[in-house]
N, C-alpha and C positions, 0 to 999 in steps of 0.2 A: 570395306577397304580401309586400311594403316591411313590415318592425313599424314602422315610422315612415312614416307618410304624405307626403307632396312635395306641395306647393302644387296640384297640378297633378289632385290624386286629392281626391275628394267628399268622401271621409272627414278630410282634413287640417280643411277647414272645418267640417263635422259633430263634430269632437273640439272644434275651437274656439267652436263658436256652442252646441254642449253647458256646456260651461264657462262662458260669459257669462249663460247660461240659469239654471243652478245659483248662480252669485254672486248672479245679483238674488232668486233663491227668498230665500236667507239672510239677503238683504237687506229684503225686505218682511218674514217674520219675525219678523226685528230691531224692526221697525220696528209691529211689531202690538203688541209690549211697550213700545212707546216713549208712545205715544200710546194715550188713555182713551174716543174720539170710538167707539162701538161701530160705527158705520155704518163708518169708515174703518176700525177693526181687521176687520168684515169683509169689506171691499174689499182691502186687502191679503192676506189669508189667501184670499180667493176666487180669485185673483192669482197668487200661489204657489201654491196648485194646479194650476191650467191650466198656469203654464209647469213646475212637475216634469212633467206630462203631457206638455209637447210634448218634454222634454230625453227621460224614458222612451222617446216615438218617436224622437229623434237616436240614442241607446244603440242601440234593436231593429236600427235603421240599419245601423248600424258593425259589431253583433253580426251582421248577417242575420240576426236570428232570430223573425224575422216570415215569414208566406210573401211577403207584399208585397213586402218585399226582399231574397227571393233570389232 
């Protein structure tokens, strides 16, 4: 297998839509210490959870290390 993925293989965009994933986790975060609104810090925090959860299934993805996908 490619160590670097080619536009063309699942996994290029799985590495990339992981990464977009992860930026906005850090991002809402951020943003749960920004702001005092308890409903909004826990909408954000409820937020980043789900998507670390969905980046965790891109990772298992890429890993195969799910049975699902191998």
């Amino acid at each position: 297998m490619n160590a670097t993925p080619t536009p063309s293989d699942p996994n290029f965009h799985a590495i990339h839509i992981r990464q977009r994933l992860d930026e906005l986790v850090e991002h809402l975060r951020a943003d749960v210490e920004k702001v005092k609104e308890p409903k909004a810090q826990a909408l954000f925090e409820t937020t980043a959870e789900v998507l670390k959860g969905l980046s965790t299934a891109f990772e298992h993805y890429g890993a195969k290390s799910e049975k699902a996908w191998q």
